[in-house]
C-alpha positions as CSV (number, residue, x, y, z in Angstrom):
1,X,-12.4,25.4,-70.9
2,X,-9.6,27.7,-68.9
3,X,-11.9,27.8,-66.0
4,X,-11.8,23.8,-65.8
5,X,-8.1,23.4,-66.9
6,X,-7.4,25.7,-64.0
7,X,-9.8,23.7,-61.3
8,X,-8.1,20.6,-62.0
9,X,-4.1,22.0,-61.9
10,X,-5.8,23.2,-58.1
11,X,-7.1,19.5,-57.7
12,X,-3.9,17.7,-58.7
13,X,-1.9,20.2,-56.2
14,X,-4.2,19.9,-53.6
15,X,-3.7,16.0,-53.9
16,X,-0.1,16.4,-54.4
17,X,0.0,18.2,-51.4
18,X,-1.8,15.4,-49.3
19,X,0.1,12.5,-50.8
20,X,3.3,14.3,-49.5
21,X,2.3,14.8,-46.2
22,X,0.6,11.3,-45.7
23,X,4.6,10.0,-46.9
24,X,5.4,12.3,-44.1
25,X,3.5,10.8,-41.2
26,X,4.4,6.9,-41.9
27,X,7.3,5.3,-40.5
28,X,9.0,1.7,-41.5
29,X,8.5,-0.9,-39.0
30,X,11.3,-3.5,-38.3
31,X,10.1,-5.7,-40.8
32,X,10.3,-3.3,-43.1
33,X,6.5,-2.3,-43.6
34,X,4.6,1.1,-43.6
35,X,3.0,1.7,-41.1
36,X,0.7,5.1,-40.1
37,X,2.4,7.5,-37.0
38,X,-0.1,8.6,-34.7
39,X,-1.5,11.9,-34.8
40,X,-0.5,14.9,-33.4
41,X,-3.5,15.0,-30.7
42,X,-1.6,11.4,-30.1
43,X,1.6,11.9,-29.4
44,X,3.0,13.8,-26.3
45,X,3.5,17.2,-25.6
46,X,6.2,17.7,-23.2
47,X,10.1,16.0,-23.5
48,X,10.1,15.2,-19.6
49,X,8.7,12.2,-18.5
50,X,6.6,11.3,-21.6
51,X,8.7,11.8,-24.6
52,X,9.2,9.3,-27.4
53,X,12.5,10.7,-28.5
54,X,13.8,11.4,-24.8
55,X,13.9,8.7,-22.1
56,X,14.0,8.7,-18.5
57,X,17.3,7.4,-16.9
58,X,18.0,8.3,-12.8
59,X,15.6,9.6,-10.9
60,X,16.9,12.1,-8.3
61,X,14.4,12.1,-5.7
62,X,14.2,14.2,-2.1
63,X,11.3,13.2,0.6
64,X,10.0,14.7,3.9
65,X,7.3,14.1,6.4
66,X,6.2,12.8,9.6
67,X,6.9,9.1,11.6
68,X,4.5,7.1,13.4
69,X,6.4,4.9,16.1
70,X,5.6,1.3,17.1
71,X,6.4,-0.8,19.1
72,X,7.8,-1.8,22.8
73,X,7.0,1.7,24.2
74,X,3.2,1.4,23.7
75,X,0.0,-0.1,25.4
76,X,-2.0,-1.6,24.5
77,X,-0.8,-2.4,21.2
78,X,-0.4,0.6,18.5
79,X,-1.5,3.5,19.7
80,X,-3.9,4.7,17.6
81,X,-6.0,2.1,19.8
82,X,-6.2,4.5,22.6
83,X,-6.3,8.5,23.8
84,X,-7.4,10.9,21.6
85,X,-5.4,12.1,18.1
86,X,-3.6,14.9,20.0
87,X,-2.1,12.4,22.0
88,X,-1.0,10.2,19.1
89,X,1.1,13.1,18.1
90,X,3.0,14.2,20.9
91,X,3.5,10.5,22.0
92,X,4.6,8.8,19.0
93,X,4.9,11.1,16.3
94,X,8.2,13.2,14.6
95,X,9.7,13.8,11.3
96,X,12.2,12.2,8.6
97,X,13.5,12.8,5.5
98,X,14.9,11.2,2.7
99,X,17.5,11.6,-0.3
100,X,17.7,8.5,-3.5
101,X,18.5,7.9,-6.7
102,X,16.0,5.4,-9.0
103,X,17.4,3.5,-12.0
104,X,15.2,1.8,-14.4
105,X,15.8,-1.8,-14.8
106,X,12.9,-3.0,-16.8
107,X,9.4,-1.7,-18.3
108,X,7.4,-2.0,-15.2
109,X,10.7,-2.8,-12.6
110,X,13.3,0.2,-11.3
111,X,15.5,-0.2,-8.4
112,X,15.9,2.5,-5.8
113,X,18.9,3.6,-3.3
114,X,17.6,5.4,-0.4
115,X,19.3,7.2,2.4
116,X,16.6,8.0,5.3
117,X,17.1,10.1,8.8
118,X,15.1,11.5,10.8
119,X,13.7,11.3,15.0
120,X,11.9,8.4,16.5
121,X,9.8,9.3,20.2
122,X,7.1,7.4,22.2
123,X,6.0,7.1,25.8
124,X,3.1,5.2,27.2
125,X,2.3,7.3,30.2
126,X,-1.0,8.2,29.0
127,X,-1.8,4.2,28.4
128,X,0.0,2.6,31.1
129,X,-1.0,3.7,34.9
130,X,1.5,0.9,36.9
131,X,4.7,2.8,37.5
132,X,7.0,-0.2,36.5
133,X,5.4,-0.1,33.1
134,X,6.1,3.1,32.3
135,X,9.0,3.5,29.4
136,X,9.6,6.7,27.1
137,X,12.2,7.1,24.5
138,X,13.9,9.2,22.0
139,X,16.4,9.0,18.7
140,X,17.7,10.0,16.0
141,X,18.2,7.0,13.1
142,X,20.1,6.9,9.6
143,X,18.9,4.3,7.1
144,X,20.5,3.1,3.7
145,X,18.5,0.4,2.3
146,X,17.4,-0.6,-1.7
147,X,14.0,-1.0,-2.6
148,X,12.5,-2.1,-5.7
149,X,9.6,-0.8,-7.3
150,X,7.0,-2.4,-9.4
151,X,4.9,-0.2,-11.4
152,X,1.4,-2.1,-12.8
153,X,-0.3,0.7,-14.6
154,X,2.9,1.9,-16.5
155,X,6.3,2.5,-17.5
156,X,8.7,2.7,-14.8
157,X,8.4,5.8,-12.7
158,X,5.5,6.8,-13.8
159,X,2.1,7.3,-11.7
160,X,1.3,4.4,-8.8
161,X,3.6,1.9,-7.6
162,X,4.6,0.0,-4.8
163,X,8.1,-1.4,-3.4
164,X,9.8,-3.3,-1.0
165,X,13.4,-4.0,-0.4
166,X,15.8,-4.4,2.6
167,X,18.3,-1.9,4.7
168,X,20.2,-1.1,8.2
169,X,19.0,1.1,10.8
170,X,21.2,2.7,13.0
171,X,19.8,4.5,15.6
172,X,21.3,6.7,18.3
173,X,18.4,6.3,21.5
174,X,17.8,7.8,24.8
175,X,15.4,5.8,26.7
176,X,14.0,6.0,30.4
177,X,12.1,3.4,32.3
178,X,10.0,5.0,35.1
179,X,12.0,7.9,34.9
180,X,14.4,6.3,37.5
181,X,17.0,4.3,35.2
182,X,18.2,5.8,32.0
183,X,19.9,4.3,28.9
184,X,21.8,5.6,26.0
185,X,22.2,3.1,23.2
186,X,23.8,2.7,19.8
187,X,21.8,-0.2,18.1
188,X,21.9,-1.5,14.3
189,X,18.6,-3.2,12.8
190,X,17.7,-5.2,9.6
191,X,14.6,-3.6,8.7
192,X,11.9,-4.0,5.5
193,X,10.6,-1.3,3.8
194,X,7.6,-1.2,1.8
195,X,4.8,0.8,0.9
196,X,3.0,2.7,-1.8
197,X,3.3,6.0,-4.0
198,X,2.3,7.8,-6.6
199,X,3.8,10.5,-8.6
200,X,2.3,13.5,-10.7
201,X,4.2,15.1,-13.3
202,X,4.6,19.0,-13.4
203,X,6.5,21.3,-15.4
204,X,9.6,19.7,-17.9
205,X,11.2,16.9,-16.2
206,X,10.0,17.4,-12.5
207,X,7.6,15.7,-10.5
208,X,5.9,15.6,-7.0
209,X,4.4,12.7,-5.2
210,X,2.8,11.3,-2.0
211,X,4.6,8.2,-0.6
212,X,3.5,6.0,2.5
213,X,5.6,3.5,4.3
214,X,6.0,1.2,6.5
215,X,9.8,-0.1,7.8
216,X,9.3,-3.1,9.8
217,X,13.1,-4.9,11.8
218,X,13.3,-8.3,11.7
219,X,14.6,-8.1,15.7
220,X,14.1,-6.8,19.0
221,X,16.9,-7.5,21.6
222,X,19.5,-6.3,23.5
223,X,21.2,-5.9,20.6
224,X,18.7,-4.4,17.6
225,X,15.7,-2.5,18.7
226,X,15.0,0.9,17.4
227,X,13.3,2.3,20.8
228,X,16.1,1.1,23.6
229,X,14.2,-2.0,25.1
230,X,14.9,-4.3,26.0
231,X,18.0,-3.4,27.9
232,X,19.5,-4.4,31.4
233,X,20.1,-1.6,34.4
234,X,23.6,-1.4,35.8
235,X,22.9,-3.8,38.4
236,X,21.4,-6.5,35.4
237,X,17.9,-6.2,35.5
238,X,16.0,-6.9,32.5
239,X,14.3,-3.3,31.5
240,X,11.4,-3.1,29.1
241,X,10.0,-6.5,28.9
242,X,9.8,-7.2,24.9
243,X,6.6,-7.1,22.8
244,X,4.9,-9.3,20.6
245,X,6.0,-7.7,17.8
246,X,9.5,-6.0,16.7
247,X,9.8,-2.3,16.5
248,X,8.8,-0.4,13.4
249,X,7.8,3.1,12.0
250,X,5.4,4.2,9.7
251,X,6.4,7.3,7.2
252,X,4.2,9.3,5.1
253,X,5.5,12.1,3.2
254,X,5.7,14.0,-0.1
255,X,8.2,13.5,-2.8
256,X,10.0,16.3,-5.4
257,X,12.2,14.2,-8.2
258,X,14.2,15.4,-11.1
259,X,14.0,13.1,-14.1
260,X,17.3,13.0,-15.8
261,X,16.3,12.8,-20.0
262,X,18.4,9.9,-21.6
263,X,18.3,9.1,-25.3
264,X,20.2,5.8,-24.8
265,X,17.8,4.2,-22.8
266,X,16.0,2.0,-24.6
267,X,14.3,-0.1,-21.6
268,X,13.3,3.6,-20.2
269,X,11.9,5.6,-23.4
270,X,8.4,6.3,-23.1
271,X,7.2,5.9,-26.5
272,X,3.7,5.5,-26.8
273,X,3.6,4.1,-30.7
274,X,2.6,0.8,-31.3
């Protein structure tokens, strides 16, 4: 008889014990029913970027990489259509880099404020034999613009996206045209930027990431151009007759952000119960 009194005072404690934890892990939904928290092998592990108790507010993100030039100062067309890859490089290719800030707007929506600078170069001597063809150029360009960014998969700022938005490009340009008349230009362009990224979380609240773009102006005159041409000699000649297309510039590069943790934001929390 002690021997079973005793097994069931372990029974009723054992089920004591579960019924207080099971209170533990349930919650009251808004309209005010229980309902069961996800597991532990559920819920996330780090506070960064996936924590249901600490959002994601600004984004703090640098950038660097390489440009790919286009336009005027080719032939024919883009120059990956011609020569051989080494060429590519040390015709059209040079560097940028990139400071912005990324605020979440909505669940899949954030809005970015970038400020890129970096070189622009091209010549087409290796495409273009006839003498009064031949153009080179090279600048140095700063460009604010704000992008949005959608994000399909996810929450905002998290994984793949893509974006597009709208900026200024000022760009300081040396250019040459046969090597016989030389310019030096200050020019402002409207340009688009869009593209693609993805980021990959690391450590507590950093990340790194691979982003490729594509910033496209909506001119190419006297006026706007990012390469120099078309411009007029000192005698007025027309120099660098215009393309088909308006300049533009490829970027690819590789991101480092710092996600800055914010309780209050509600739009931003990353909770994953349902």
């Amino acid at each position: 008889m002690g021997n079973r009194k005793t097994f069931l005072l372990i029974a009723l404690f054992i089920c004591a014990t579960f019924g207080a934890t099971a209170q533990v892990r349930r919650y009251i939904n808004n309209d005010g029913r229980y309902q069961r928290r996800a597991s532990w092998s559920q819920q996330p592990h780090s506070k960064g970027l996936f924590s249901s108790t600490d959002g994601s507010g600004i984004v703090l993100t640098i950038e660097g990489g390489a440009t790919y030039y286009y336009g005027d100062v080719e032939f024919p067309g883009l120059a990956l259509f011609g020569g051989v890859p080494s060429d590519w490089a040390s015709a059209h290719m040079s560097f940028y880099g990139k400071l912005s800030l990324m605020m979440p707007v909505y669940n899949h929506l954030g809005v970015r404020i970038n400020l890129t600078g970096g070189k622009l170069q091209a010549n087409n001597f290796e495409y273009q034999s006839a003498p009064r063809s031949q153009k080179e150029f090279s600048s140095f360009f700063a460009e604010p613009s704000a992008t949005v960014e959608y994000y399909p998969f996810s929450e905002v700022s998290k994984w793949f996206y893509i974006y597009a938005g709208l900026g200024i490009t000022y760009s300081y340009v040396d250019c040459s045209h046969f090597a016989t008349v030389d310019g030096t230009f200050h020019k402002l362009s409207p340009t688009v930027p869009f593209g693609i990224g993805v980021n990959f979380p690391v450590a507590y609240n950093f990340r790194i990431g691979i982003n490729l773009g594509c910033h496209q102006t909506l001119f190419d005159s006297y006026f706007s151009s990012l390469d120099g041409y078309p411009f007029k000699s000192p005698e007025g000649e027309v120099m660098g007759k215009k393309s088909r297309w308006a300049d533009g510039y490829f970027t690819g590069g590789i991101t480092l952000s710092y996600v800055f943790k914010n309780k209050a934001c509600k739009i931003c929390r990353f909770t994953k119960y349902q």
